[in-house]
C-alpha positions as CSV (number, residue, x, y, z in Angstrom):
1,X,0.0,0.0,0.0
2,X,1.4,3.5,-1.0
3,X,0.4,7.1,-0.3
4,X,-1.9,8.6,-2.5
5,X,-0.1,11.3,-3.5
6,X,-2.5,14.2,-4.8
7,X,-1.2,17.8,-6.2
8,X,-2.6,20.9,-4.2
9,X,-3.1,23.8,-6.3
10,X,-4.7,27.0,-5.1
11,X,-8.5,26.9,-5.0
12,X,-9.6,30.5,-5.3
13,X,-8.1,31.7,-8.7
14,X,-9.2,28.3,-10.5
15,X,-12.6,28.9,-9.4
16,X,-12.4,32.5,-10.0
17,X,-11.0,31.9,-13.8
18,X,-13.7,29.1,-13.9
19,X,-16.3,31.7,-13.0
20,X,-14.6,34.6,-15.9
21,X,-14.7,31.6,-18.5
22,X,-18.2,30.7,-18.0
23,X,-18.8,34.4,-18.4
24,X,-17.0,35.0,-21.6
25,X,-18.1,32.0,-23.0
26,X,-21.6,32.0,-22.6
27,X,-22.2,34.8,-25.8
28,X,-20.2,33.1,-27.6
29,X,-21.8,29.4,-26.7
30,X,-19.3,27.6,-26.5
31,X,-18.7,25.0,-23.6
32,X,-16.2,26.9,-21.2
33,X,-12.6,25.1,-20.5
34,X,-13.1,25.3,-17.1
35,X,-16.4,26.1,-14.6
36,X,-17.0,26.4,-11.2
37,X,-18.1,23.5,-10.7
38,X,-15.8,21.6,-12.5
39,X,-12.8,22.9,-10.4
40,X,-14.8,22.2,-7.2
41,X,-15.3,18.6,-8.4
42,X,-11.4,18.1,-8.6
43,X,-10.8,20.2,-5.0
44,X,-12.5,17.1,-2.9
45,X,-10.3,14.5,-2.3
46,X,-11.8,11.0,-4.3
47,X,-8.9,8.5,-2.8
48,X,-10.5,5.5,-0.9
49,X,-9.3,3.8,1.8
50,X,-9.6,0.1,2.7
51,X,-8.2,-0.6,5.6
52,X,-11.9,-0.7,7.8
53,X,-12.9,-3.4,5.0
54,X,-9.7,-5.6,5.7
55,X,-9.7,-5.2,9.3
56,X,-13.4,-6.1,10.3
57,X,-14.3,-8.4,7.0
58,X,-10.8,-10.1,6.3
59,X,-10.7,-8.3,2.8
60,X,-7.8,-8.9,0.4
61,X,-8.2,-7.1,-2.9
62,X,-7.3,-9.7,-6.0
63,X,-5.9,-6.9,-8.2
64,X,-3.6,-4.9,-7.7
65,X,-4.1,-1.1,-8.4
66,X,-1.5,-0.6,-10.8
67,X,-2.7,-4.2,-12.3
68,X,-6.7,-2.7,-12.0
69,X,-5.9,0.8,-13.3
70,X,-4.2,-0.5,-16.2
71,X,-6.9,-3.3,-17.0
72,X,-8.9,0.4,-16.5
73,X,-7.4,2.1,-18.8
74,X,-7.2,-1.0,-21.7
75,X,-10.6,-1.1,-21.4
76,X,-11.7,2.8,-21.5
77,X,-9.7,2.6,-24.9
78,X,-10.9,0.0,-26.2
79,X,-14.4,1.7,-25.8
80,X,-13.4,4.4,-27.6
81,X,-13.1,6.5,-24.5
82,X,-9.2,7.2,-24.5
């Protein structure tokens, strides 16, 4: 198990482009870059931690997460996604 290591950038002049975006954008209608509410979405925290589930249920995950993301990623592209 490694530390989920997540890049801090500062919240308040994303959302405040993300706000001057949406603004200049909406004339034209075209989809803004970025949004508010895109740049809150990515300021909450979305790692997951397992260690209550191994502890009280005896959980063992079968995959790996570099082995999952990359079974992830093979799949999203051959979707079409990536």
């Amino acid at each position: 198990d490694r530390p989920v290591r997540t890049p801090h950038l500062p919240f308040w002049p994303l959302w405040l482009a993300g706000h001057a975006f949406e603004k200049a954008c909406k004339p034209l209608r075209i989809t803004p870059p970025i949004f508010p509410r895109r740049v809150d979405w990515y300021r909450q925290n979305r790692a997951f931690d397992i260690s209550r589930a191994k502890n009280e249920i005896g959980y063992n995950p079968s995959v790996g997460l570099d082995q999952g993301l990359r079974a992830t990623a093979l799949w999203y592209e051959s979707e079409g996604y990536l």
